[in-house]
Biotite code that builds the C-alpha atoms (Angstrom):
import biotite.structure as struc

atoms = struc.array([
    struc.Atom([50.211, -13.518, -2.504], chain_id="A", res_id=1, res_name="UNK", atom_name="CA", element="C"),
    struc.Atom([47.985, -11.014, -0.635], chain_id="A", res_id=2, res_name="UNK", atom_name="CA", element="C"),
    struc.Atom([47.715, -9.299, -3.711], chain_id="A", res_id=3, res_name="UNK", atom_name="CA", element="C"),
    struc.Atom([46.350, -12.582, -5.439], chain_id="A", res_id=4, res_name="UNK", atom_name="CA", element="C"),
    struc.Atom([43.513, -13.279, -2.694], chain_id="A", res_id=5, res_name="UNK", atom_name="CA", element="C"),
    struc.Atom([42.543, -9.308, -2.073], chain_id="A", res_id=6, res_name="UNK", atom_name="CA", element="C"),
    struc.Atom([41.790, -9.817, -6.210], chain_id="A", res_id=7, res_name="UNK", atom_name="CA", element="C"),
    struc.Atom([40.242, -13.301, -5.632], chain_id="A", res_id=8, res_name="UNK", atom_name="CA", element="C"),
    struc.Atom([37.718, -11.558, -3.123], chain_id="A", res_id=9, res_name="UNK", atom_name="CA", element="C"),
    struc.Atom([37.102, -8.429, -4.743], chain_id="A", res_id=10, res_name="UNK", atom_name="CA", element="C"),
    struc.Atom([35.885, -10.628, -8.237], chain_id="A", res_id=11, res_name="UNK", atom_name="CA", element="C"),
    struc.Atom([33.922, -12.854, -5.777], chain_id="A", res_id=12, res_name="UNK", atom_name="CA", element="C"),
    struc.Atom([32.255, -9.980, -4.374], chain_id="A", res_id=13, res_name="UNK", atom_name="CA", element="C"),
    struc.Atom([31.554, -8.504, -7.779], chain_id="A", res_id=14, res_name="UNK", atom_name="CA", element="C"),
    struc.Atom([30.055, -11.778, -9.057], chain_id="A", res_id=15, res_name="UNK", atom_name="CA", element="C"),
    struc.Atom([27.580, -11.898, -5.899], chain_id="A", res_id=16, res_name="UNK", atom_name="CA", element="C"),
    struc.Atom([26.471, -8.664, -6.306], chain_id="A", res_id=17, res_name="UNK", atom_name="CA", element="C"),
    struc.Atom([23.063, -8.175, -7.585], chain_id="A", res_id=18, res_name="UNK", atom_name="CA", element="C"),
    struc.Atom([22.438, -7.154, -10.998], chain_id="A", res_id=19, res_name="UNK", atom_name="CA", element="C"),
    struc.Atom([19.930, -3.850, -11.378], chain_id="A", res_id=20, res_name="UNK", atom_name="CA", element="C"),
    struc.Atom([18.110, -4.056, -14.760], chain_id="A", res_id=21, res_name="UNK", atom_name="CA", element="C"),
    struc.Atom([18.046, -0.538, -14.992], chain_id="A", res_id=22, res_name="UNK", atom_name="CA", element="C"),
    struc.Atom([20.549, 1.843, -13.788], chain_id="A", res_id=23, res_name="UNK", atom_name="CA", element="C"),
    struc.Atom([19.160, 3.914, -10.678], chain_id="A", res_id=24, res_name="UNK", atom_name="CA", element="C"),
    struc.Atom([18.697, 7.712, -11.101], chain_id="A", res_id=25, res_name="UNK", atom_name="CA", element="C"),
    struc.Atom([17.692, 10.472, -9.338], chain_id="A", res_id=26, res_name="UNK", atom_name="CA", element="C"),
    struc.Atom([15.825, 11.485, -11.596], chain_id="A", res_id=27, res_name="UNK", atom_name="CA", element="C"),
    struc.Atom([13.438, 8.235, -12.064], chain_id="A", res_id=28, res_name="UNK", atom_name="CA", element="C"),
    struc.Atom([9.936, 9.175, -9.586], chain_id="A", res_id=29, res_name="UNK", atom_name="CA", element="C"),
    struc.Atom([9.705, 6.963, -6.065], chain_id="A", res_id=30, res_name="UNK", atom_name="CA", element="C"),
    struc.Atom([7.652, 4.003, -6.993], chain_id="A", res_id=31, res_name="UNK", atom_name="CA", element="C"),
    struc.Atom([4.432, 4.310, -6.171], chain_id="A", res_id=32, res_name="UNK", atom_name="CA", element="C"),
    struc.Atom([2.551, 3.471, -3.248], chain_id="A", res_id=33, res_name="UNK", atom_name="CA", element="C"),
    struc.Atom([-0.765, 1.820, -2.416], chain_id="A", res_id=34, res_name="UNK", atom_name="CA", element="C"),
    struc.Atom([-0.768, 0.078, -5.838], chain_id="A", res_id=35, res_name="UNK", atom_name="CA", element="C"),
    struc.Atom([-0.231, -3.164, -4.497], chain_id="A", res_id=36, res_name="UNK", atom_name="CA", element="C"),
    struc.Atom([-3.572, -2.881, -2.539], chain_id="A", res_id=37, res_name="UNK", atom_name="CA", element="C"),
    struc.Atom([-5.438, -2.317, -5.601], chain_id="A", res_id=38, res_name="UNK", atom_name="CA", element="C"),
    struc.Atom([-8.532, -4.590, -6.383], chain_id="A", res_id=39, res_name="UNK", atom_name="CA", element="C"),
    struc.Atom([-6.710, -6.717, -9.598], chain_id="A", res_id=40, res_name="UNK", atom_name="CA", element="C"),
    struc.Atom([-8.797, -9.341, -11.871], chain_id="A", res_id=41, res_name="UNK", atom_name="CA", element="C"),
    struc.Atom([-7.176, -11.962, -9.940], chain_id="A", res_id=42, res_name="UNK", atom_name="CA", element="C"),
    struc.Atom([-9.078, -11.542, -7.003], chain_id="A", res_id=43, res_name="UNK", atom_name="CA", element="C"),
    struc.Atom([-12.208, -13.566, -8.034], chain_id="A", res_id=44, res_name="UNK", atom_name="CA", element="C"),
    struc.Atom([-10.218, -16.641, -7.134], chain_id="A", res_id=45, res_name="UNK", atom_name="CA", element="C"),
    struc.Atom([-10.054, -15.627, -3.296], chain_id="A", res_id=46, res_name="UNK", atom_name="CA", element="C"),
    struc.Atom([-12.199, -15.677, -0.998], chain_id="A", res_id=47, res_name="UNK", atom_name="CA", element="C"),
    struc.Atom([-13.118, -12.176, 0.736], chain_id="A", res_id=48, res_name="UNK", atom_name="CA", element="C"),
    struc.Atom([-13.330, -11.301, 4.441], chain_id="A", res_id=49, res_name="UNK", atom_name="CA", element="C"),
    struc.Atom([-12.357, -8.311, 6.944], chain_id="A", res_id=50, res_name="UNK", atom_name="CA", element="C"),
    struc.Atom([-9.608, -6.263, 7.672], chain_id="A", res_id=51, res_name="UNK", atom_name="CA", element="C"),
    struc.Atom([-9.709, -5.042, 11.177], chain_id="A", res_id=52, res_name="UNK", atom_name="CA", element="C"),
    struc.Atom([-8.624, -1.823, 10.516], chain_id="A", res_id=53, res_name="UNK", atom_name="CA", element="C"),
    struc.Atom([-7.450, -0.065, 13.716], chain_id="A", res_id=54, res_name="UNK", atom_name="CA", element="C"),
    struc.Atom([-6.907, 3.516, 13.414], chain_id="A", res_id=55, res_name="UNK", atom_name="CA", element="C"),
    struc.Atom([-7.005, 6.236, 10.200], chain_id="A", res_id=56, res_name="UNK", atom_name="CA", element="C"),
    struc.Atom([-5.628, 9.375, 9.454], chain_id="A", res_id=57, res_name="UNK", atom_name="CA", element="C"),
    struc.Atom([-5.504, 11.630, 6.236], chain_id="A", res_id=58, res_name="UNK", atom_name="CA", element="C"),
    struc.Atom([-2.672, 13.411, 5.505], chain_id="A", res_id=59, res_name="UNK", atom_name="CA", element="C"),
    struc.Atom([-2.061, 16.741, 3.101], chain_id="A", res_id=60, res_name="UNK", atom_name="CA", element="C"),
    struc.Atom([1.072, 15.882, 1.436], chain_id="A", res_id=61, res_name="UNK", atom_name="CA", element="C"),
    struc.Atom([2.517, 19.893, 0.624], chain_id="A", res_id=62, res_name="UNK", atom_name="CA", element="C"),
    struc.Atom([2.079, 19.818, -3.056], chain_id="A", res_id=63, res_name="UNK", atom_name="CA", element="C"),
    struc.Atom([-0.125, 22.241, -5.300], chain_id="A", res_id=64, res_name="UNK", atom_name="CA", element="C"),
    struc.Atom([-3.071, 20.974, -5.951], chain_id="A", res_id=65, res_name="UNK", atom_name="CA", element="C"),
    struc.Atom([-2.816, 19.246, -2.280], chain_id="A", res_id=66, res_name="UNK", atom_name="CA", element="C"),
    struc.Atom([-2.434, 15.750, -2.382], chain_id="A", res_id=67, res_name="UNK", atom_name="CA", element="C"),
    struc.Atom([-3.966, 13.323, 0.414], chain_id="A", res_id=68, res_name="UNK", atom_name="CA", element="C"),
    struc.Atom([-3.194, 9.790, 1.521], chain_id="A", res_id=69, res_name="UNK", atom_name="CA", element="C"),
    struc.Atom([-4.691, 7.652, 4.148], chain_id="A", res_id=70, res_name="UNK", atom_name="CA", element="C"),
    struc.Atom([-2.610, 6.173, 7.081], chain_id="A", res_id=71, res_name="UNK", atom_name="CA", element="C"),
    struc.Atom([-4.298, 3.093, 7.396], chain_id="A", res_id=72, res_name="UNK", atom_name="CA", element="C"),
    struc.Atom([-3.278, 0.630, 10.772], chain_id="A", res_id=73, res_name="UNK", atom_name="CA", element="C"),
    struc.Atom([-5.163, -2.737, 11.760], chain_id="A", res_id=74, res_name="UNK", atom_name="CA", element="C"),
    struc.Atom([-4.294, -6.094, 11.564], chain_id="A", res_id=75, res_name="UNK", atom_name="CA", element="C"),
    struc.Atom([-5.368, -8.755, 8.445], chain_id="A", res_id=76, res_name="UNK", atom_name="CA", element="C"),
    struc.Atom([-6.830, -12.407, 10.251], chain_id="A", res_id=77, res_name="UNK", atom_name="CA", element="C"),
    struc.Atom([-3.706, -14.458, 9.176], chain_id="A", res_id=78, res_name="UNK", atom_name="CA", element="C"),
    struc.Atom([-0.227, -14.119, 7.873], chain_id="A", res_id=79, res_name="UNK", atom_name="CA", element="C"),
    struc.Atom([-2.068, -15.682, 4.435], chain_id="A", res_id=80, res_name="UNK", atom_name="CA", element="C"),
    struc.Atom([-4.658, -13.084, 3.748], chain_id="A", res_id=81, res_name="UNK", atom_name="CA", element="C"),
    struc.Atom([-3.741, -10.165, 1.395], chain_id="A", res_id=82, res_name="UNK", atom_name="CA", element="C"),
    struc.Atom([-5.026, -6.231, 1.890], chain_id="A", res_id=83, res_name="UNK", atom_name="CA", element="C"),
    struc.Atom([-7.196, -4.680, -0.581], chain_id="A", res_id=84, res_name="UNK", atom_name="CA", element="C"),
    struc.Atom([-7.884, -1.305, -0.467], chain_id="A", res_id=85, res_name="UNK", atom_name="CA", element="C"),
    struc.Atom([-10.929, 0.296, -2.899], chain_id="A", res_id=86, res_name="UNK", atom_name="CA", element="C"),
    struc.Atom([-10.950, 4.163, -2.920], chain_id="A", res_id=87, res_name="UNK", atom_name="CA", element="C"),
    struc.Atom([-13.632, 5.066, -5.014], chain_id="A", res_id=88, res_name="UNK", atom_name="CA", element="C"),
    struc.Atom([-13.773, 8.733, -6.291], chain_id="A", res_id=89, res_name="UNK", atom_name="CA", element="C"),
    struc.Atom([-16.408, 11.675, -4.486], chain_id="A", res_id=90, res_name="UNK", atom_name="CA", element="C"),
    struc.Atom([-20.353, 11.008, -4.774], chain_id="A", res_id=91, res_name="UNK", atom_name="CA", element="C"),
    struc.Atom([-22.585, 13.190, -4.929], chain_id="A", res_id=92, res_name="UNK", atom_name="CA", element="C"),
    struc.Atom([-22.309, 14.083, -1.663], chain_id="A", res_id=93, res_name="UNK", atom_name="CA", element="C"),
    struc.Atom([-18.688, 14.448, -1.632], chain_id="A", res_id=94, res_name="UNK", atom_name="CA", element="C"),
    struc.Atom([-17.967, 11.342, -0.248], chain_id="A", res_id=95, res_name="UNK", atom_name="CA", element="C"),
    struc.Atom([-14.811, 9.339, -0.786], chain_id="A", res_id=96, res_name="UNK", atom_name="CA", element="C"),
    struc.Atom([-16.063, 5.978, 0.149], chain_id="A", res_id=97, res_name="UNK", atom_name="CA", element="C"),
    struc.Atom([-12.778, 3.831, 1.055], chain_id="A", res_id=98, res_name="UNK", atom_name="CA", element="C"),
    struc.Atom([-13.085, -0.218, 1.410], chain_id="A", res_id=99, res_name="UNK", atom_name="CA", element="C"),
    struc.Atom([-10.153, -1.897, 3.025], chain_id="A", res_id=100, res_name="UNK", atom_name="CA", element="C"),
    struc.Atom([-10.782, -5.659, 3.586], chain_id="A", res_id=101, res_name="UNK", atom_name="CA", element="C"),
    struc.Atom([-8.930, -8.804, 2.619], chain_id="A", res_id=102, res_name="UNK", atom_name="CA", element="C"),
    struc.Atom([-8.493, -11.884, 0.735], chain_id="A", res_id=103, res_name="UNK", atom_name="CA", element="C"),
    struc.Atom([-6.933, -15.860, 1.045], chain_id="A", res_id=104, res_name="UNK", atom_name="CA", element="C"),
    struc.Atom([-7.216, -18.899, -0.969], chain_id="A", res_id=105, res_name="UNK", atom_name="CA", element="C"),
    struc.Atom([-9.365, -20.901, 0.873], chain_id="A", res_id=106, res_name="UNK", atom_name="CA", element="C"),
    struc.Atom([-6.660, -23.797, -0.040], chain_id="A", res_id=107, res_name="UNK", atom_name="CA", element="C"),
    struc.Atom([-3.991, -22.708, 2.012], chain_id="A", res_id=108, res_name="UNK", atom_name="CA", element="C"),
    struc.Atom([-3.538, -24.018, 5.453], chain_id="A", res_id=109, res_name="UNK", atom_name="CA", element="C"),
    struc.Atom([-2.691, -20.989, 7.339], chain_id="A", res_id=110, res_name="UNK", atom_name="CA", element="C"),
    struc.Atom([-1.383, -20.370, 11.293], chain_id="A", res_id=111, res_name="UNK", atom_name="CA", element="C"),
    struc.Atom([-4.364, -18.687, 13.321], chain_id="A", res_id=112, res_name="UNK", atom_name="CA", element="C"),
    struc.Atom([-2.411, -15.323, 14.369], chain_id="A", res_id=113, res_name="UNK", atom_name="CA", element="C"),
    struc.Atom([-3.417, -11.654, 13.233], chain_id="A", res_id=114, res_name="UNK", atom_name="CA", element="C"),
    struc.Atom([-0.906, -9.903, 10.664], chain_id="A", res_id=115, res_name="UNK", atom_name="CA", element="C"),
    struc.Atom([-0.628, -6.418, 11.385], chain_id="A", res_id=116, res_name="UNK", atom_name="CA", element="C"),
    struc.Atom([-0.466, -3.635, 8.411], chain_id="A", res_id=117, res_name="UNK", atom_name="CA", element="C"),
    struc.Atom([0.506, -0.342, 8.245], chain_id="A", res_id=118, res_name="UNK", atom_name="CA", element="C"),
    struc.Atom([-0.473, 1.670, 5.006], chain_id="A", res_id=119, res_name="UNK", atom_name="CA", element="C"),
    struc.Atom([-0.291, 4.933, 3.446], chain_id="A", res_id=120, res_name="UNK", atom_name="CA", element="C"),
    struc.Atom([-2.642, 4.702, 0.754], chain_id="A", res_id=121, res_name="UNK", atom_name="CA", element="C"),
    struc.Atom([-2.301, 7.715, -2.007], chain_id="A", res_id=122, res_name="UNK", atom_name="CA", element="C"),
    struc.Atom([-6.224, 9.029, -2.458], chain_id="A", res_id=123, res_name="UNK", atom_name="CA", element="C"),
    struc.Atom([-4.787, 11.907, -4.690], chain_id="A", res_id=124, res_name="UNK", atom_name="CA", element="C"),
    struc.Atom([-6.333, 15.512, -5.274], chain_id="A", res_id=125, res_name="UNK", atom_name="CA", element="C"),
    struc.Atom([-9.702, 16.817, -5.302], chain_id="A", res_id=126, res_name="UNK", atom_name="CA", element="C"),
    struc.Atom([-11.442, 20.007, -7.074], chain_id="A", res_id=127, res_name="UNK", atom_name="CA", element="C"),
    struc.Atom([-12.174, 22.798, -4.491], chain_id="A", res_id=128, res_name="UNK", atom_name="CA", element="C"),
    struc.Atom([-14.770, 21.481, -1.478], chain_id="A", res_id=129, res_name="UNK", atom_name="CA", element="C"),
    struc.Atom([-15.272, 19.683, 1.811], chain_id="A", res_id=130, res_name="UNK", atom_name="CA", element="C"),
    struc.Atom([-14.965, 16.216, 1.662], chain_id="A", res_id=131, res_name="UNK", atom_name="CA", element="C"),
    struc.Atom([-15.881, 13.085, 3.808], chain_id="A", res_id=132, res_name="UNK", atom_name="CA", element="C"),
    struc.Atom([-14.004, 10.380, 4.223], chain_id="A", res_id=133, res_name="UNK", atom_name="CA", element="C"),
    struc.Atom([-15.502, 7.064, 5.247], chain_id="A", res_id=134, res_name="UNK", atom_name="CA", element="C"),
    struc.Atom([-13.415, 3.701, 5.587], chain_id="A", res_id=135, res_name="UNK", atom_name="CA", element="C"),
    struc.Atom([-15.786, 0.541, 5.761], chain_id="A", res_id=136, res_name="UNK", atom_name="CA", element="C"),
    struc.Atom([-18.831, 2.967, 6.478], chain_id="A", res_id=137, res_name="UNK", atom_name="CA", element="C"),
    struc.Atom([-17.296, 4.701, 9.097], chain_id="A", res_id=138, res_name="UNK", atom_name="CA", element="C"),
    struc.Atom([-16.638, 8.378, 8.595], chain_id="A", res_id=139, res_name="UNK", atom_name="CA", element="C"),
    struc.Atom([-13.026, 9.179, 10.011], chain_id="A", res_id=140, res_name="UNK", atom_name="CA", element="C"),
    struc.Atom([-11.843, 12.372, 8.495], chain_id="A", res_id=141, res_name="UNK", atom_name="CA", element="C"),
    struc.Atom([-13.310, 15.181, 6.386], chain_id="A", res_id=142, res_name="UNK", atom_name="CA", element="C"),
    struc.Atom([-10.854, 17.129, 4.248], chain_id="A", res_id=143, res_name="UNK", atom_name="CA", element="C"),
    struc.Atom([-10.601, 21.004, 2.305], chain_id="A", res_id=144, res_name="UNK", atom_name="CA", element="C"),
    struc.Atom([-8.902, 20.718, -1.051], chain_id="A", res_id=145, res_name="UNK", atom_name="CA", element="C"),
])
């Protein structure tokens, strides 16, 4: 009889278990980061206001060509609004000019309390220089690749 319910609960557990579409390797890359922050075509149907972004830091992942990403902390006006983060790629000036603000449909009733984030947002690699990197017009770091 123990036999019988020890198999029972074993091909319960089995039929519970979640099904992966696509058998997890070690070899498959980490998925990436900081896409889901990406501007998207979608966004035209929200309406756009501030992130109040708190702190930034760049860090220099060790790779070859170095790789930097932007620790990005602040808090979004409600629990409805969605980040956006816009890193557009060196001026002229070697300036990486980074936007981080956010978006809500204006239909949604949403509770009046800030949502705090914490991002690491990938900016990638750079050709030899100095670089200067401003978030919302501020300049917060400036970076040797």
């Amino acid at each position: 009889m123990k036999q019988l319910t020890l198999t029972i609960l074993l091909l319960t557990l089995y039929a519970c278990a979640p099904i992966l579409e696509k058998p997890i390797s070690s070899d498959d890359p980490p998925p990436s980061q900081g896409n889901d922050y990406l501007p998207n075509p979608e966004d035209s149907n929200f309406l756009r206001e501030p992130a109040f972004v708190e702190s930034t830091e760049v860090l220099i992942l060790e790779s070859y060509p170095p790789q930097f990403t932007l620790a990005i902390k602040g808090d979004l006006p409600t629990p409805c609004h969605k980040l956006r983060i816009a890193a557009n790629p060196p001026d002229s000036e070697n300036r990486i000019l980074v936007e981080v603000y956010s978006l809500v449909d204006v239909k949604t009733t949403c509770i009046a309390m800030l949502e705090s984030f914490e991002v690491n947002y990938p900016l990638g690699s750079f050709p030899a220089g100095t670089y200067s990197v401003w978030v919302n017009g501020e300049k917060v770091a400036e970076i040797q690749s």
